[in-house]
N, C-alpha and C positions, 0 to 999 in steps of 0.2 A: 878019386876025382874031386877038385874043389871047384867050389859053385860061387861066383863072385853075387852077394846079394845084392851089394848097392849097384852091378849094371842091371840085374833084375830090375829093381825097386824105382832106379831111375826112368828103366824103359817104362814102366805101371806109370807111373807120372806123366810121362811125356803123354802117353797114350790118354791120360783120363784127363791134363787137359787139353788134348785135341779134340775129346769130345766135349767137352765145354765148351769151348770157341766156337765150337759147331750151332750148336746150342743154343746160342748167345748173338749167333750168327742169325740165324734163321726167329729168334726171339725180339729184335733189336732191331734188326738189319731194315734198310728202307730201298723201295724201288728206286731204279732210275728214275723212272716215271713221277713216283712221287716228289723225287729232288729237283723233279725238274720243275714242277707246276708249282711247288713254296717257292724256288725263284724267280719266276716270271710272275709269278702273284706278290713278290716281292718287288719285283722292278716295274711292275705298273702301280704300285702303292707310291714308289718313288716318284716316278712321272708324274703321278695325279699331284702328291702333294708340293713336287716343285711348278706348277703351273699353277696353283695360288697362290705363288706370290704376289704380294700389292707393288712392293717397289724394286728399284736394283738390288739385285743381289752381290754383296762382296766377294768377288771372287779370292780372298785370301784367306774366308771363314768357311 
């Protein structure tokens, strides 16, 4: 009987970094929740700071 190693070796791999991704996932990873309120804390940052302006703003810049 012959035993191929590298489809062994590659399956070990795939597998270790699946659990990495995992990993890395859950280490890393950000809520919706979270994504959502840095952008709406974003776009009222925006709002605030385009309502002071002093004069016309160019629309080409």
């Amino acid at each position: 009987m012959v035993i191929n190693l590298n489809k062994y070796r590659k399956q070990r791999e795939r597998a270790e970094a699946e659990q990495r991704a995992a990993e890395n996932r859950v280490r890393f990873g950000r809520s919706k929740a979270a994504r959502t309120k840095d952008l709406q804390e974003r776009q009222r940052t925006e709002k605030s700071i385009d309502g002071k302006h002093l004069g016309e703003r160019d629309p080409e810049t």
